[in-house]
C-alpha positions, 0 to 999 in steps of 0.5 A: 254819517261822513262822507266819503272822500272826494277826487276833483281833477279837470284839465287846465287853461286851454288844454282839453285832454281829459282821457287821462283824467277821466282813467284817474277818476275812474280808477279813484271811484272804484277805490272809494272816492267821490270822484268829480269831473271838471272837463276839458280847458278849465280856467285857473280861477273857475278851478279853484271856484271848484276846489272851494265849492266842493272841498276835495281830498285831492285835486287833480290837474292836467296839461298835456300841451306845451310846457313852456305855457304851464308855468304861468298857468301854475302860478295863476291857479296857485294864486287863486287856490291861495287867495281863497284859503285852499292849499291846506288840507288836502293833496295836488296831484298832476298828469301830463307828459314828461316834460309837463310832469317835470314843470309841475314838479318844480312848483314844490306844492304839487305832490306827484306828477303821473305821466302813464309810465306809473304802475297801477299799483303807484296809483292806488298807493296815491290813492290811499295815502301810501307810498308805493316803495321798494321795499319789501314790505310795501308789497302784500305777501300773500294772494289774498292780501295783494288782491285786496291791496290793489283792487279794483285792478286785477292781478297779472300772473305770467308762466315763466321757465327757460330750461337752465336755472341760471336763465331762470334766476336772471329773467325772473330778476328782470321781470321783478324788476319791471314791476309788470308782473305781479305773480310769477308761476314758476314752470319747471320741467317735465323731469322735474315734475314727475321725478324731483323726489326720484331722480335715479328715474329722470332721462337727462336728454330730457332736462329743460324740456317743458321749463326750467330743470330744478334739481334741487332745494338750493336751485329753487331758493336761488329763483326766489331770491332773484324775484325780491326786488321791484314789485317783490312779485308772489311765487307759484309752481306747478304741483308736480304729476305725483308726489305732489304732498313732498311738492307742495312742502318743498315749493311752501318753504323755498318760495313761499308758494302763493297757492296750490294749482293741482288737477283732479284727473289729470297727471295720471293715465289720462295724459301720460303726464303720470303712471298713476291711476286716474283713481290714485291721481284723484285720490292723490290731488285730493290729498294735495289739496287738503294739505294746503287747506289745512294751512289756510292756502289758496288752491286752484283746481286745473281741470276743466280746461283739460277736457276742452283742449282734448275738445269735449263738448262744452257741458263736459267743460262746465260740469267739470269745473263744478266738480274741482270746486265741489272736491276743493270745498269738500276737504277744507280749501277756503280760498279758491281760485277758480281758472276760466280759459277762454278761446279754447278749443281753437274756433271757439266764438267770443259769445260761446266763450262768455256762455261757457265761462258764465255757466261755470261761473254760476256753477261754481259759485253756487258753492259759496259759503262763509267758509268758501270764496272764490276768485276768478282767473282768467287766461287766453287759450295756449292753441289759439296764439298764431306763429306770427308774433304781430297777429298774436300780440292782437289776439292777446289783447282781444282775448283779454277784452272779451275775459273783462266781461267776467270781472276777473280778479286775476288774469293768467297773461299767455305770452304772446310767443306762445305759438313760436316759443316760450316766452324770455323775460323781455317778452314776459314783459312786453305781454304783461304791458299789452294786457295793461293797456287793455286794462286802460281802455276797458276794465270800466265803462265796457257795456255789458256782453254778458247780457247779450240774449244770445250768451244769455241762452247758450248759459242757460243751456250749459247750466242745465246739460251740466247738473245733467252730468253731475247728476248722472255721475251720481247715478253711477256712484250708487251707495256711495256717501258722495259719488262726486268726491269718490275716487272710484266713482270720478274714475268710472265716469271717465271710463263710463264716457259720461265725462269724455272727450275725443281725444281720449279714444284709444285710451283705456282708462277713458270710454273715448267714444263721444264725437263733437264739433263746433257749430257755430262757435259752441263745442257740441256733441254730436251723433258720431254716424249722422253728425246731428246734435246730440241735447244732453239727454240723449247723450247720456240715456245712451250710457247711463242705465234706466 
């Protein structure tokens, strides 16, 4: 069998630096490689004794002290690798600051110098032998396929709408640019949304309000031709509150849209967002969803975090996140994204999050099948971000850390303004490094939270209130071939209260009698008379026949 490819790096002379290469050799192990650690203040002869003794691919070298000393240091160690047969054969890559960066550069048989203001994406492109370009096709042009190309780092994905399409077209260009932002979710406005296909019906005091105010076919070709440039980012749109099949053709074939985020309740009588039936919007995003399976596109179901934003208690949550999956899979969708919002509700707990996002985790991935993969994506909470833009950077970054321990294959990046205002492009950019340099620190090496008895307990406890409530929707779709794909069935659950949340009382399309608080940093239901914690099984033998 060969063997797998080595990565040799150490830091050099008397410099003992070595974060910087031991983030290179991670990212290289992760990538495939053997990776071998040299340490710390390496004399040049003891290094090239290494590169004979061990034959790397590439060897890294690092020097971050004064540049003036590193060019005899160059020399010396390109005289031991010479005198040894060792300059053939394989590729030299060095790490430093600037001005080092430059001194190694000018010896012409180092390859590529990194000083940390590279991408990730210039790394791995290093890595495998590529050249990270600015052309077009040096970019995957797919979800999937940009995935797989910059694995074992993550996606970032950022909202973006300012409420002029002029704006827009030059800050999604200036985002591009940054090469920061790997995925642009177009917002547009509330206008737009709902009424891009009538537009006799749209209120024009209401233009830009909620993104950016498309009207056209044109308009939305003119932001995709500002994003080819820099790092060529993908392009998503939201799905539109109705009409959502003309949607998903008109977003396809302008920009190219990466994947399909479509509710299963929502946009509809629940929220207002439309006048839709939550049985026709059911039935509707059902039809939205199959319109993208049958062309082979990812689709992401935004649902569950729906309920936790109207503060449902948390097995409400996780039940729900099963469903959009189990409606996903159930009309040919392959791909699956699979959204985890974390710190939501507001006084949601690090540990209560982690339980809930790994039961549904659990839950969603039950389904998998060779025809049915998901990918997990997380984001920060949009209503835990303070007004004060300083605290908010930090619980963007803390957000992010805590969401590492679900090794998400996409992190959905909130603006840190978003308690203030939606984030300009500068600021697009700014949240995106901020999540980038938690990726530095913490994407290997983090122990493991997840496996702390107290997030392992409250798991267990969602998983099973949840089959409780999947269960219990079948019990109201009595005669029906699948209750849980049924629109009427879906509808009767959400007016039933066995899917139900606080904030829904006084609507008459949802039961809205449930109480909940969060207790200690879980979301629980409680009686509404007493306060006391209702198990699920109380709750639902409250409402569910015998």
């Amino acid at each position: 069998m060969d063997r797998r490819a080595k990565v040799l790096a150490g830091a050099l002379g008397n410099c003992v630096h070595v974060a910087g290469v031991s983030g290179f050799l991670a990212l290289a192990e992760e990538a495939g490689y053997d990776a071998l650690f040299l340490g710390p203040a390496i004399p040049p002869a003891r290094f090239a004794e290494a590169v004979a003794e061990h034959d790397p691919e590439i060897v890294g070298i690092s020097y971050r002290l004064t540049p003036e000393v590193l060019p005899g240091l160059l020399t010396e160690l390109h005289a031991e690798l010479e005198a040894r047969g060792l300059m053939q054969g394989r590729r030299f890559v060095f790490g430093g600051t600037p001005p080092t960066a430059s001194v190694a550069l000018e010896t012409g048989w180092i390859e590529r110098a990194f000083t940390g203001f590279e991408t990730t994406e210039e790394v791995i492109a290093f890595l495998k032998g590529e050249q990270a370009g600015e052309a077009e096709e040096q970019y995957a042009s797919t979800q999937v396929e940009r995935l797989r190309a910059k694995a074992p780092y993550p996606l970032l994905r950022h909202h973006f709408g300012l409420p002029s399409v002029e704006e827009t077209v030059e800050g999604v260009r200036q985002i591009a640019l940054s090469k920061m932002v790997d995925v642009i979710s177009l917002a547009p406005d509330q206008n737009a949304q709902e009424s891009f296909f009538r537009p006799e019906e749209m209120d024009p005091a209401l233009d830009g309000a909620g993104g950016v105010a498309v009207r056209t076919r044109e308009d939305l070709e003119r932001i995709y031709a500002a994003s080819r440039c820099g790092n060529y980012p993908l392009l998503r749109i939201y799905s539109g509150t109705r009409d959502l099949v003309r949607w998903a053709e008109l977003a396809y074939e302008t920009i190219q849209n990466a994947w399909g985020a479509i509710p299963l309740c929502w946009y509809s009588e629940l929220d207002g967002r439309s006048k839709r039936s939550t049985a026709e919007a059911i039935a509707e995003n059902r039809e939205a969803m199959r319109w993208y399976a049958e062309r082979g596109l990812p689709v992401e179901v935004n649902e569950a975090h729906h309920w936790s934003l109207r503060e449902a208690h948390d097995a409400v949550a996780v039940a729900m996140a099963y469903l959009a999956a189990y409606n996903a899979r159930s009309v040919g969708v392959r791909h699956y994204i699979a959204q985890y919002m974390f710190n939501t509700p507001a006084g949601t707990y690090a540990a209560m999050d982690l339980a809930k996002m790994l039961a549904k985790i659990e839950l969603i991935e039950s389904l998998h099948t060779e025809q049915f993969t998901t990918y997990r994506q997380v984001r920060a909470g949009l209503l835990h971000f303070a007004p004060d833009l300083d605290v908010a950077k930090g619980q963007l970054a803390a957000s992010t850390l805590v969401a590492l321990a679900v090794r998400p294959h996409i992190i959905h990046v909130v603006g840190f303004t978003e308690g203030d205002h939606a984030a300009r492009a500068d600021e697009v950019i700014e949240s995106c490094k901020i999540v980038r340099g938690v990726l530095k620190n913490g994407l290997f090496g983090l122990p493991d939270m997840t496996a702390d008895p107290q997030v392992q307990a409250r798991k267990e406890e969602l998983v099973d209130d949840a089959w409780r409530i999947v269960e219990g929707i079948r019990l109201l779709g009595n005669g029906c071939s699948d209750p849980l794909t049924d629109p009427r069935t879906l509808a009767l659950a959400v007016r039933s209260g066995v899917v139900d949340a606080p904030q829904l009382r006084g609507n008459p399309a949802a039961a809205g009698i449930t109480t909940t608080r969060t207790i200690a940093g879980a979301v629980r239901a409680v009686d509404p008379q007493t306060h006391r914690v209702l198990t699920e099984a109380e709750r639902l033998q409250r409402l569910l026949p015998a």
